[in-house]
Residue, then its C-alpha position, 0 to 999 in steps of 0.5 A: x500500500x502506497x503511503x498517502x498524503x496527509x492534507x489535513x488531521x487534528x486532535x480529534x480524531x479527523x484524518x483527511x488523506x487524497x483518498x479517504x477521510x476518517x473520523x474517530x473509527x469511521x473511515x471513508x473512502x474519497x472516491x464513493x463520496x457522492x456529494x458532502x455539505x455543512x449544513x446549521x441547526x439552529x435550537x427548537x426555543x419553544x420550550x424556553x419561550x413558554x417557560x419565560x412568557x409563563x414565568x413572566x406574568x406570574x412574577x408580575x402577579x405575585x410581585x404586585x399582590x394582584x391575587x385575592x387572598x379571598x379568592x385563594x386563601x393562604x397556603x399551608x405548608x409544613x404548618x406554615x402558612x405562605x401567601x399565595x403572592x408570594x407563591x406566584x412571584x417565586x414561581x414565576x422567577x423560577x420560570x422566567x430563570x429556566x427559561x433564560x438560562x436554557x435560552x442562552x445556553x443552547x446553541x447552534x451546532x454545525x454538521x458535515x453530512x456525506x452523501x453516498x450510495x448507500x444514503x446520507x451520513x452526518x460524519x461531524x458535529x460540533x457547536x464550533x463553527x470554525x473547528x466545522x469549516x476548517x474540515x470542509x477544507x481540508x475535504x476541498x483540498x483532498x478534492x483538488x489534490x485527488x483531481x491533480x493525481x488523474x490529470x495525466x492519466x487518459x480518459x474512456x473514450x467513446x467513438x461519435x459517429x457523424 
């Protein structure tokens, strides 16, 4: 087997040579790769917004005193008994803090997704956009450098009649 050129390898485990790529214990090789593309997921924020436009008005509520204590009587927890103001403003904190936490905290990630003939395979993801692009060229480079090896060898012709 003839030694093959590295064009580009890192520290996570992503070896890109001219013929194959390999990721962690995957190993692919360049010339069945149909197509391959880095696409972005953005986060679903359905449950952050809730969790903040629930929380929200109820902190409100409990911090203005806008719930009757005829209307819901204190509550008796423990032998203690809370105001149900009091209740609503901590809940409603609570809430609001989860769901801008959980806003804040979930990000974007970046995959690199190959297309072969068996299907399509997510190869790489990863939350660090210039980690995702700095592999996409390195399998552009791998391209253009398998592309220069099969310049000089000579094509199928195919006999045109006229």
């Amino acid at each position: 087997m003839a030694l093959q050129k590295i064009v580009y390898a890192d520290s996570k485990g992503v070896t890109i040579t001219t013929s194959t790529l390999q990721v962690q214990k995957t190993s692919i090789d360049l010339k069945g790769i149909k197509k391959y593309r880095m696409s972005t997921k953005k986060p679903n924020r359905i449950a952050e917004t809730v969790s903040f436009l629930a929380g929200l008005p109820l902190a409100v509520c409990g911090y203005l005193n806008l719930i009757s204590t005829v209307a819901v009587p204190y509550i008796k927890i423990n032998q203690v008994y809370y105001n149900p103001n009091n209740i609503a403003l901590w809940a409603g904190l609570v809430y609001t803090a989860i769901g801008l936490l959980t806003f804040f905290i979930d990000r974007k990630s970046y995959t690199i997704s190959v297309t072969k003939e068996e299907g399509k395979i997510n190869i790489l993801r990863s939350h660090n956009r210039d980690y995702v692009q700095k592999v996409m060229e390195g399998l552009n480079n791998a391209y253009q450098e398998s592309k220069k090896k099969n310049v000089g060898r000579p094509k199928k012709q195919t006999a045109v009649s006229v």
